[in-house]
N, C-alpha and C positions, 0 to 999 in steps of 0.2 A: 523058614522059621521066623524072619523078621515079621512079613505078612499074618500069620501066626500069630505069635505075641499081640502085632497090631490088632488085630480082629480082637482078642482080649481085652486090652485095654478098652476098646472103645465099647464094649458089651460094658464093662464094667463101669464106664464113666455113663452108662444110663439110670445107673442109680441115683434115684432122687436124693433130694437134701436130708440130712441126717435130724431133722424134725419135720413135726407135721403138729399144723392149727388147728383148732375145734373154736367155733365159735357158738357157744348156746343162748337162747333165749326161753328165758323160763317161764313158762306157759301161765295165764294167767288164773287158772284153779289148781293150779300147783299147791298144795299144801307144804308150811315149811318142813324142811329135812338138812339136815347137816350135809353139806357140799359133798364129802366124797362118794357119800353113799350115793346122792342124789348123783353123780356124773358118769359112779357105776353102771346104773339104769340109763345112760346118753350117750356113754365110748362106748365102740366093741372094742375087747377085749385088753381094757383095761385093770387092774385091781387098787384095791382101795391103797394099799402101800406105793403103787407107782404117783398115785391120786396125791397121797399127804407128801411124799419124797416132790412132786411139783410145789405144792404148796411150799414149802419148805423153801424152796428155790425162787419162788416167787415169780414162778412160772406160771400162775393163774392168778389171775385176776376180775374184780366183781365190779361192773360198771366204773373200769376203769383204776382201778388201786386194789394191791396185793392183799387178798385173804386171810383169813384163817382157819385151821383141820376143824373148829368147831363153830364155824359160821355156819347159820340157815338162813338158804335159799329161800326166794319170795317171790310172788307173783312180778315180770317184769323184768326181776336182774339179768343183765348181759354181762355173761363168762365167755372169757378169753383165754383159751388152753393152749400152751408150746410143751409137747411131749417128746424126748426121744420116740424114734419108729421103735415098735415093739418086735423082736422075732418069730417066725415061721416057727416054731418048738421041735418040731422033728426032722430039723435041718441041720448034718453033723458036719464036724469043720476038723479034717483031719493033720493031727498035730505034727507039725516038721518042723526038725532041730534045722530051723535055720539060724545065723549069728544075731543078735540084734545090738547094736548101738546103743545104750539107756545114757541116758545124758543126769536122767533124774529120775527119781521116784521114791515114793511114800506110798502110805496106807490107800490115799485116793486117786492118784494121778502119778503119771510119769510123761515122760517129752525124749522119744527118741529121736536118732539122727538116721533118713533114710537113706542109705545107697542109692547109686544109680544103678536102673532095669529092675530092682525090686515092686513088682505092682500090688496094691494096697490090697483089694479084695477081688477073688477071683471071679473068671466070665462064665459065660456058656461055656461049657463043655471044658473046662479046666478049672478043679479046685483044690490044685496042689500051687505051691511055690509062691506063697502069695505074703504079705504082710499079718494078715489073717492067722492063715497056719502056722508064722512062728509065732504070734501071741499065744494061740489057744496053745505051742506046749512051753511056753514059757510058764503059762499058767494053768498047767494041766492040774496041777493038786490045789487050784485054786479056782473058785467059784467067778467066773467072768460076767460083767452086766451083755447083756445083749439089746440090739436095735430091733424095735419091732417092724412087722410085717415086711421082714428081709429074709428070703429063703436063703441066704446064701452066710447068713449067722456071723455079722462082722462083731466079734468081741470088741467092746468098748472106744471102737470109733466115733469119733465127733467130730471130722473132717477127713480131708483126702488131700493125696500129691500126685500129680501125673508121674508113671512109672521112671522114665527119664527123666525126672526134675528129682534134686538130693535135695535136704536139708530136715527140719526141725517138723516132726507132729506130737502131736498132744494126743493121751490116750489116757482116757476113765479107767476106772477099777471099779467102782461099784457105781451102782443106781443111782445113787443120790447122786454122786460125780455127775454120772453122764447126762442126769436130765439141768443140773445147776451148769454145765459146761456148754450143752446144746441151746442153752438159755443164753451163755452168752454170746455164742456165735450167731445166735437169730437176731438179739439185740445188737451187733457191730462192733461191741467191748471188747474182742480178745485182738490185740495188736498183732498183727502179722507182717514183717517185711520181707522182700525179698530183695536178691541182690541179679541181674542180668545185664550178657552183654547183646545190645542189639548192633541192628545196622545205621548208622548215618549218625547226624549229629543234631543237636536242636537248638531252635530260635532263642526258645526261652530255659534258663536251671531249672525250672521247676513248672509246673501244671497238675490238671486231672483230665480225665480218660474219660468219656458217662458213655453208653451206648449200648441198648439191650443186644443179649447174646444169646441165640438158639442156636442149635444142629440145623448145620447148611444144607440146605436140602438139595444140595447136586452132588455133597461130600458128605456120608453120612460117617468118618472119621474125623471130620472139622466141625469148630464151631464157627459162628459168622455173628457180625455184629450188625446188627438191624436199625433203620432210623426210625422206622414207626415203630412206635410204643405197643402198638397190639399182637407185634412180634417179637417169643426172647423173654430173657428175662433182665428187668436191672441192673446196671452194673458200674459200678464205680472204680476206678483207679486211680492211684494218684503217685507222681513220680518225681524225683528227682537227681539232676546229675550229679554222678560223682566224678569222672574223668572225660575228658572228651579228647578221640583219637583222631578225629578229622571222620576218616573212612567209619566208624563204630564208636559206641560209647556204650562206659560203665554207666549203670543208671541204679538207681535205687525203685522200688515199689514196694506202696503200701495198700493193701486189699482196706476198700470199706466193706464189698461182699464177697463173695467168694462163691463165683460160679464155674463151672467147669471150663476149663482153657481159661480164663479171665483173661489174665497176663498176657498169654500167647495169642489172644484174639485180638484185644485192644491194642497191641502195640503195631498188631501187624495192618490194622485198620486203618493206623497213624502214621505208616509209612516206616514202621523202625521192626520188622521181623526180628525173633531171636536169632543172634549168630547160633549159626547149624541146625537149625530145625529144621528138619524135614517136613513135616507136618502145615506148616505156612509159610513156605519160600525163603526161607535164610539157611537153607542150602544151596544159594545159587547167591552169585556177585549181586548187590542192591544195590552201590556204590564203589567209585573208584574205577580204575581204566580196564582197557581189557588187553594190556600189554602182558608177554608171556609171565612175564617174572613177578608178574600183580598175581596174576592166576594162580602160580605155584605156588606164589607166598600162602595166597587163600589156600590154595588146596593143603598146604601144609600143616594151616591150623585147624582146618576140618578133620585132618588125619589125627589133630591132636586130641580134638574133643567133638565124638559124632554123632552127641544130641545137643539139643538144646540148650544156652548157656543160662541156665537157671538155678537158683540155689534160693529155698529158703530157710534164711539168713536170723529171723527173731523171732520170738512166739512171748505175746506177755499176755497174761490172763489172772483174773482174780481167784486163790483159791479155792475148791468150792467147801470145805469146813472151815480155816482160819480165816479169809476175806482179806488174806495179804496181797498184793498185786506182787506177782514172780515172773521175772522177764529170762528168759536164755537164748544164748547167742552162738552161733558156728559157724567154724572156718569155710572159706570157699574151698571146696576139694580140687584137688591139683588137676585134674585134667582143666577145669573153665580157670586158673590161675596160671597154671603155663599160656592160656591161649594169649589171658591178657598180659601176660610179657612179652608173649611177642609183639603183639599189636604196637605197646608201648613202645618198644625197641624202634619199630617200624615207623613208625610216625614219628619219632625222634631224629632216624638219619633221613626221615624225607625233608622235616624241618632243619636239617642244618644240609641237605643236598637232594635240591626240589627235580633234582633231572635223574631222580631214582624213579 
């Protein structure tokens, strides 16, 4: 089952990024026409409301600075389009009373809290149990925006959590949300922290992480962080500590992108694997001795939390109708805060009795 699951997840984390670019150049016998018609005639399958709901957002742009629904096009102009992905239309997403967490929510958006082992949207050959299925019946008697050319019809997604990673997503309700929301994640605005314990300890409190990330191509369940730029995609991290145990440390991270595995790829590049990841070797000792009562201790806090010690911790984003900036925050869930009491503990009686 674990195998299972896995093979899910990682079908599912091949889903592209929850926007997609258009860049037009407007031909030079182009006769003028008002933008949205004209870009009707340039997207496939597009309509003119997704067209003005971008505009709106200021999500398109004419040689450079945001438009408007009654600007005409002219021989020359260069458009720049950020649209959520459109949906597959006859792809049905079957509704299950799963629990969900809502931290927040209004008319356009809400920010739930995700459990751990809930996976976001479903794989090949499984489209039950998913993050998915309990939005569409939370919102059965309500009209959900959907992501285009997504056969697998993620209502109001504008990002993702790996299934074993808890904490904070942000979720559209209507069109206009999700293309003003996918706008802000393509532009880098919407604040994301997370909180993780990894292995070891660091030179410096604080740094950044850069280093494209693709699918490893000897582990097509990992990703890998690449030095040549012609492999991978971008990637930024940037972190800082909060505790340091000697053996592991609390760190803070803050995504500038958000690529698949980011976190879990970069730290593991940099020598600091998540405690308990399977997935990139922090579930094996990275540091500290290999005396029996080291090993138990580790083994003990593996038994205590046996994924990855991940939790995202903040989510702040601009409204997308009142243009407020709204930040929410959540607790570390008990399994990764017992682990770091023990650690704590641990490192406390090595410091006052080094012959532990």
């Amino acid at each position: 089952m674990r195998f299972m699951s896995e093979k899910i997840e990682a079908e599912a984390e091949q889903i592209p990024d929850y926007f997609v670019q258009h860049d037009v150049k407007v031909d030079p016998g182009q006769e003028q026409m008002r933008i949205d018609k004209y870009l009707m005639g340039r997207i496939e399958r597009v309509s003119r409301n997704r067209v003005q709901n971008a505009i709106k957002a200021e999500s398109i742009k004419v040689n450079g600075k945001p438009t408007k629904v009654n600007y005409k096009v002219k021989p020359g102009d260069n458009i720049h389009v950020v649209l959520p992905r459109d949906p597959n239309a006859n792809q049905e997403v079957m509704p299950e009373n799963i629990p969900l967490d809502v931290v927040y929510e209004d008319e356009s958006v809400m920010v739930i809290n995700k459990p751990v082992g809930l996976v976001v949207h479903p794989g090949i050959g499984n489209y039950t149990g998913t993050l998915v299925n309990a939005l569409a019946y939370y919102f059965q008697q309500k009209e959900l925006p959907l992501l285009p050319n997504n056969p697998r019809n993620r209502p109001g997604l504008v990002h993702r959590i790996d299934k074993d990673t808890t904490g904070l997503m942000l979720i559209a309700k209507t069109e206009y949300a999700m293309t003003h929301l996918a706008k802000q994640f393509f532009d880098h605005t919407v604040e994301r922290k997370y909180q993780a314990l990894v292995w070891g300890n660091f030179d410096e409190p604080e740094g950044t992480i850069t280093g494209h990330i693709g699918r490893n191509p000897s582990n097509r369940f990992q990703m890998k962080v690449f030095e040549d730029g012609e492999l991978g995609k971008h990637a930024i991290t940037h972190y800082k500590l909060l505790e340091d145990y000697y053996y592991v440390s609390l760190i803070e991270c803050k995504l500038e992108t958000g690529r698949t595995h980011q976190i879990r790829a970069h730290l593991k590049h940099a020598g600091h694997p998540l405690f308990a990841d399977t997935k990139y070797g922090g579930n094996q000792i990275v540091k500290g001795t290999v005396y029996s009562k080291y090993k138990q201790f580790v083994k003990n806090c593996f038994d205590l939390c046996d994924r990855q010690c991940l939790h995202a911790k903040t989510i702040g984003f601009s409204h997308p109708e009142t243009g407020e900036f709204m930040r929410f925050e959540s607790e570390l869930p008990e399994d990764i805060t017992n682990v770091i009491e023990k650690w704590r503990g641990y490192y406390k009686s090595k410091q006052q009795n080094p012959s532990l």
